[in-house]
N, C-alpha and C positions, 0 to 999 in steps of 0.2 A: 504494500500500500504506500505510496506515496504521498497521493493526495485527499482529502476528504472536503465536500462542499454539502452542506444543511442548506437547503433552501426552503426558508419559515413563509417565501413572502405571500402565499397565501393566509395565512393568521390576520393579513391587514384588514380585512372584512369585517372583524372584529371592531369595538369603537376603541376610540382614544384612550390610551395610556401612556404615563411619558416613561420612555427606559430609562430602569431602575440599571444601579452599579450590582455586579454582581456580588451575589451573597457570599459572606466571608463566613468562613468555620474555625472553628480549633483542629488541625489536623493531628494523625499521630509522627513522633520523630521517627529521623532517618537517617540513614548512615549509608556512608559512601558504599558503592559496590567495587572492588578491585575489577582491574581488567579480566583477569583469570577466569574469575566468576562469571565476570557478564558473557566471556566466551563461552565457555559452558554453557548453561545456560540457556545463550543461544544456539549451541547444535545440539543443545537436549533436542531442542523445539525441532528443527533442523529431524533428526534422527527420529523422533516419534512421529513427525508426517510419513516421513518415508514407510512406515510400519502399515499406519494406519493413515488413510489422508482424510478422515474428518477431524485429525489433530492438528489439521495447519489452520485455524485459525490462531491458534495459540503462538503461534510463530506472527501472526499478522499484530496482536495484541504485543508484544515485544518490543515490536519494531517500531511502534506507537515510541518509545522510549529511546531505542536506541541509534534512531535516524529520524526524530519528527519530522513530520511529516506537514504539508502544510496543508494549515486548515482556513477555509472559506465557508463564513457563516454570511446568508442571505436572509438577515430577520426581517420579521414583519415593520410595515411602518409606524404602527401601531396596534396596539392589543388590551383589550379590555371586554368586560361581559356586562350586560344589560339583561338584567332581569326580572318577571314580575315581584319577584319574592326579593326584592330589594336588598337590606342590609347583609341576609342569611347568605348573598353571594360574594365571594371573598374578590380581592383585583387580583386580577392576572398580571404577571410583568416575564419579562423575557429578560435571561442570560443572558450579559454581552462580555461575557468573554471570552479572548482568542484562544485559549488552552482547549484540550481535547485530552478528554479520560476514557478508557475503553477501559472495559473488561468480561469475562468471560466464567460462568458460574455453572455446580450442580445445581438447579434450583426445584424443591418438592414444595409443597402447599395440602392440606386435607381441613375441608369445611362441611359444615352443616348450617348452614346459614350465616354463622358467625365460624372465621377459619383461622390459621397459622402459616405462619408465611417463612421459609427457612433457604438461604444459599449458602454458599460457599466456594472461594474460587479467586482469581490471581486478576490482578487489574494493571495498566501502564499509561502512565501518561508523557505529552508534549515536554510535562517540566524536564523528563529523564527520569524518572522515577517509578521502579518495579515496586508491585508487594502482594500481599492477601489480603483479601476480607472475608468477614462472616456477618450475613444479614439476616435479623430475627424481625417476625411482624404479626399484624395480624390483619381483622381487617372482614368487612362484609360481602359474601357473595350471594350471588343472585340465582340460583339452579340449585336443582337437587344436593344432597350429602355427595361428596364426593374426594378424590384424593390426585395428587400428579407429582408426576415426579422426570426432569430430564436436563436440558441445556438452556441455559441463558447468555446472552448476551447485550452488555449494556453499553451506552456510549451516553457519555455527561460534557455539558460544554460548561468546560471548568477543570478547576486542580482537584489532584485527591483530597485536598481539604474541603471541596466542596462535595465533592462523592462521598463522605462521612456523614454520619449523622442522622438526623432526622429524616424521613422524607415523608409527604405525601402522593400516593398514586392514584389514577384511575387507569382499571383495563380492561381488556375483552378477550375471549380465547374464541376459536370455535372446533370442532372435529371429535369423532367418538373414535375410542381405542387411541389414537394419536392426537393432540391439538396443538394449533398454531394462535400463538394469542402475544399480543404487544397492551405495555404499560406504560403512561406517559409520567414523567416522572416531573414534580414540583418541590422544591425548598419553600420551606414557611421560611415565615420571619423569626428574626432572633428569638431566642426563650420559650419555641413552640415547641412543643413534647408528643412522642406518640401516648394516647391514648384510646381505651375501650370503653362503649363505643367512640368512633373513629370522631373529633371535633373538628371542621373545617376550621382552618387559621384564617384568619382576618386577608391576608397576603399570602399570593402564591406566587414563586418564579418559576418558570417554565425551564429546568435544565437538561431534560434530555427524555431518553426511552427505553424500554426492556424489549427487545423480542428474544418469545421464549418456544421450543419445543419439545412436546412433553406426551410422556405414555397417561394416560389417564381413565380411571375406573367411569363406568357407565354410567351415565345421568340422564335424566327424563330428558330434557334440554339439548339441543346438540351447541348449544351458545350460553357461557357465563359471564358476567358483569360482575367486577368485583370495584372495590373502593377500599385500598391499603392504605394505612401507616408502618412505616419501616422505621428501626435506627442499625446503623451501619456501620461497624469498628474496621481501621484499617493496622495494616503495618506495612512500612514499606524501604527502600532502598534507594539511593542513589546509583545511577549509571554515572 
């Protein structure tokens, strides 16, 4: 991967909002990687495509780090939500920042209305910077009791410090025996916490997206709607 371009500018349909700076976190520390390592490392990635080639994305997430790559964000002109139900709708704002976080997860989930939401899996970003996360959550779905379990993949316009943290989502899967389902992912505002059930923050920034696919037990529905909070621990490295 070389290049990567978002193109938001349909969102401008949307009414006026002015852009917001993007959201700052506490991220976790990091320490340099030696060159040694990063070689490694990268012909781990290198040697397990070869093996298997649904493990080259994992090579693609890398290289996020070890040659950024450059990134072209086409935001909306504006963005904001208009609603009858007035106050209870929170403002929309949009990420402006030039960084790019990719990463790539186990990710399972099992609900009955009310669910749990669990990944794990290695993330790299523009800064140079390899590491892990582990994301715990939870969260309301909309379809029958059901359970899944497979691969994710997330991309955040932002540092790992912004990929931390709190989040709130909205998504959708569809498919029986296998489904395919994307999560659009928001930063609240400062001091907003997951909780059960799920509290819309006042403010949402727009910072990216999950697509995920996944084996999953049979549901009346062949479509679920869910509505996450997540919080997200990382550790990571310097290239």
């Amino acid at each position: 991967m070389d290049k990567f371009t978002l193109d938001c500018t349909q969102l401008a349909h949307w009414d006026y909002v002015k852009q917001p700076p993007v959201l700052v976190r506490n991220g976790a520390s990091t320490r340099a990687l030696p060159a040694e390592e990063a070689a490694a490392m990268k012909s781990a990635a290198r040697l397990g495509k070869f093996f298997n080639p649904a493990l080259a994305p994992l090579e693609e997430i890398l290289d996020i780090a070890s040659k950024p790559l450059a990134v072209k964000l086409l935001p909306p002109s504006a963005m904001s939500v208009v609603s009858a139900i007035g106050a209870a709708v929170p403002t929309f704002k949009f990420s402006s920042s030039s960084e790019l976080t990719g990463a790539l997860a186990f990710a399972g989930s099992g609900a009955a209305v009310i669910g749990i939401v669990v990944s794990l899996g290695v993330y790299a970003s523009t800064v140079r910077e390899v590491g892990t996360f582990a994301t715990v959550g939870g969260g309301l779905f909309f379809n029958t009791p059901g359970a899944s379990l497979g691969g994710e993949a997330t991309i955040i316009l932002g540092t790992p410090a912004d990929f931390s943290g709190p989040y709130f989502a909205v998504g959708a899967s569809s498919g029986t025996g296998t489904a395919l389902g994307i999560n659009v992912l928001f930063a609240p505002e400062t001091g907003w916490r997951p909780s059960m059930p799920p509290k819309i923050p006042k403010t949402l920034t727009l910072m990216g997206f999950a697509v995920n696919y996944s084996w999953v037990t049979p549901t009346r529905f062949g479509t679920t709607v869910s509505i996450e909070v997540t919080d997200t621990a990382i550790s990571g490295i310097k290239f």
